[in-house]
C-alpha positions in Angstrom: -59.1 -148.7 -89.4 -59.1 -146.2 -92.3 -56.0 -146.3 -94.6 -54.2 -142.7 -96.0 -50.7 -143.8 -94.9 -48.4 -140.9 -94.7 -50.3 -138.7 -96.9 -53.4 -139.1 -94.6 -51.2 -138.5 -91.8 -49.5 -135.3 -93.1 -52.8 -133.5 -94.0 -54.2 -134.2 -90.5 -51.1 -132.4 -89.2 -51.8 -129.9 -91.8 -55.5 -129.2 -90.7 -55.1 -129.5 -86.8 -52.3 -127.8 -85.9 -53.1 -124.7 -87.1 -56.3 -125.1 -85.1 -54.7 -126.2 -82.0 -52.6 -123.7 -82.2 -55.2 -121.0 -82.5 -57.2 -122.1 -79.6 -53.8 -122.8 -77.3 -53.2 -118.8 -77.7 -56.8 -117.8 -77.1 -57.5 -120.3 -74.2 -54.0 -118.9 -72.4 -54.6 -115.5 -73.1 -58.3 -115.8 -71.7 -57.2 -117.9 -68.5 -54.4 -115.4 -67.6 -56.2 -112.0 -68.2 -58.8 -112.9 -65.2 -55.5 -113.5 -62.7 -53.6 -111.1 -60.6 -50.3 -110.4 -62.4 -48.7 -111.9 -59.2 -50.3 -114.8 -59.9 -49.5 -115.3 -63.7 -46.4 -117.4 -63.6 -48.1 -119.9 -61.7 -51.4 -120.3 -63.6 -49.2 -120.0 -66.8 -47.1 -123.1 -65.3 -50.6 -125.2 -64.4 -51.9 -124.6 -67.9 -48.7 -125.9 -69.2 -48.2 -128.6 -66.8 -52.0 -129.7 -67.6 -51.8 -129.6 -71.5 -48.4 -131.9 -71.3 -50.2 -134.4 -68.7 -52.8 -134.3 -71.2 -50.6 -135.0 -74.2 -48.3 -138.0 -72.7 -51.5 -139.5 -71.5 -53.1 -139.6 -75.0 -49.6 -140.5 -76.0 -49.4 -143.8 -73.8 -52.9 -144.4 -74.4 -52.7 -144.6 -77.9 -49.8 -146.1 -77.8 -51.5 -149.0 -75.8 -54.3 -149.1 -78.2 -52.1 -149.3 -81.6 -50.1 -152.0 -79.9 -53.2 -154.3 -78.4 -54.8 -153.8 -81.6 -51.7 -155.2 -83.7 -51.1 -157.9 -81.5 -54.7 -158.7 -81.6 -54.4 -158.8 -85.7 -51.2 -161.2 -85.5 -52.2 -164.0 -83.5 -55.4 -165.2 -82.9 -54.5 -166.5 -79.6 -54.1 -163.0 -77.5 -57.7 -161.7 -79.2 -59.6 -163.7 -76.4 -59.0 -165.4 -72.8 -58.6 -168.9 -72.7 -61.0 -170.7 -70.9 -60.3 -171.6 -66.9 -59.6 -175.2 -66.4 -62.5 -177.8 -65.9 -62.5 -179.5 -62.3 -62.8 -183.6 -63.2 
Protein backbone atom coordinates (compact mmCIF):
# COMPACT_ATOMS: atom_id res chain seq x y z
CA UNK A 1 0.00 0.00 0.00
CA UNK A 2 1.23 3.46 -0.83
CA UNK A 3 2.19 5.64 2.24
CA UNK A 4 1.11 9.81 2.38
CA UNK A 5 -0.57 9.50 5.84
CA UNK A 6 -2.74 12.39 6.43
CA UNK A 7 -1.23 14.64 4.05
CA UNK A 8 -1.86 12.09 1.24
CA UNK A 9 -5.21 11.70 2.56
CA UNK A 10 -6.18 15.44 2.73
CA UNK A 11 -5.09 16.19 -0.87
CA UNK A 12 -7.24 13.34 -2.17
CA UNK A 13 -10.14 15.04 -0.49
CA UNK A 14 -8.88 18.18 -1.92
CA UNK A 15 -8.74 16.88 -5.60
CA UNK A 16 -12.02 14.67 -5.61
CA UNK A 17 -14.45 16.43 -4.02
CA UNK A 18 -14.58 19.18 -6.05
CA UNK A 19 -14.96 16.81 -8.86
CA UNK A 20 -17.59 14.69 -7.33
CA UNK A 21 -19.29 17.46 -6.64
CA UNK A 22 -19.36 18.85 -10.11
CA UNK A 23 -20.54 15.75 -11.75
CA UNK A 24 -23.28 15.06 -8.69
CA UNK A 25 -24.88 18.57 -9.97
CA UNK A 26 -24.66 17.85 -13.62
CA UNK A 27 -25.76 14.10 -13.45
CA UNK A 28 -28.98 15.37 -11.26
CA UNK A 29 -29.74 18.11 -13.23
CA UNK A 30 -29.52 15.94 -16.54
CA UNK A 31 -31.63 12.96 -15.00
CA UNK A 32 -34.42 15.29 -13.79
CA UNK A 33 -34.81 17.60 -16.84
CA UNK A 34 -35.93 14.48 -19.08
CA UNK A 35 -38.92 13.75 -16.22
CA UNK A 36 -42.41 15.05 -15.91
CA UNK A 37 -42.33 17.64 -13.11
CA UNK A 38 -44.84 15.30 -11.40
CA UNK A 39 -42.46 12.92 -11.35
CA UNK A 40 -39.34 14.90 -9.96
CA UNK A 41 -39.58 14.22 -6.32
CA UNK A 42 -39.49 10.65 -6.86
CA UNK A 43 -36.57 10.33 -9.37
CA UNK A 44 -34.83 12.97 -7.19
CA UNK A 45 -35.38 10.52 -4.07
CA UNK A 46 -34.00 7.27 -6.35
CA UNK A 47 -30.96 9.23 -7.30
CA UNK A 48 -30.40 9.97 -3.76
CA UNK A 49 -31.33 6.67 -2.37
CA UNK A 50 -28.94 5.08 -5.13
CA UNK A 51 -25.79 7.38 -4.49
CA UNK A 52 -26.15 6.57 -0.50
CA UNK A 53 -26.55 2.66 -1.23
CA UNK A 54 -23.62 3.25 -3.21
CA UNK A 55 -21.58 5.04 -0.60
CA UNK A 56 -22.30 2.61 2.60
CA UNK A 57 -21.56 -0.19 0.33
CA UNK A 58 -17.98 1.08 -0.64
CA UNK A 59 -18.05 2.12 2.97
CA UNK A 60 -18.50 -1.58 4.42
CA UNK A 61 -16.53 -2.86 1.66
CA UNK A 62 -13.56 -1.06 2.37
CA UNK A 63 -13.96 -1.30 5.65
CA UNK A 64 -13.80 -5.21 5.25
CA UNK A 65 -10.76 -4.85 3.05
CA UNK A 66 -8.67 -2.47 5.53
CA UNK A 67 -9.53 -4.83 8.30
CA UNK A 68 -8.73 -8.39 6.50
CA UNK A 69 -5.70 -6.81 5.26
CA UNK A 70 -4.49 -5.72 8.84
CA UNK A 71 -5.22 -8.82 10.37
CA UNK A 72 -3.58 -10.62 7.53
CA UNK A 73 -0.25 -8.31 8.40
CA UNK A 74 -0.48 -9.20 12.21
CA UNK A 75 -0.58 -12.77 12.45
CA UNK A 76 0.57 -15.13 10.09
CA UNK A 77 -1.90 -17.58 11.03
CA UNK A 78 -5.31 -15.90 9.52
CA UNK A 79 -3.29 -15.14 6.01
CA UNK A 80 -4.03 -18.88 4.95
CA UNK A 81 -6.53 -21.93 5.75
CA UNK A 82 -5.12 -24.54 7.79
CA UNK A 83 -4.99 -27.77 6.23
CA UNK A 84 -8.17 -30.38 6.84
CA UNK A 85 -7.24 -33.21 9.00
CA UNK A 86 -5.60 -36.39 7.58
CA UNK A 87 -7.75 -39.71 7.91
CA UNK A 88 -5.11 -42.51 9.67
Amino acid sequence: MGGGGAFGYALAIVVLTPGYQLFQSANNTTALAEMPKERCGTVSGLLNLSRNIGLIAGASGMGWYLFSAAARASSPALSHRPSPPQCV
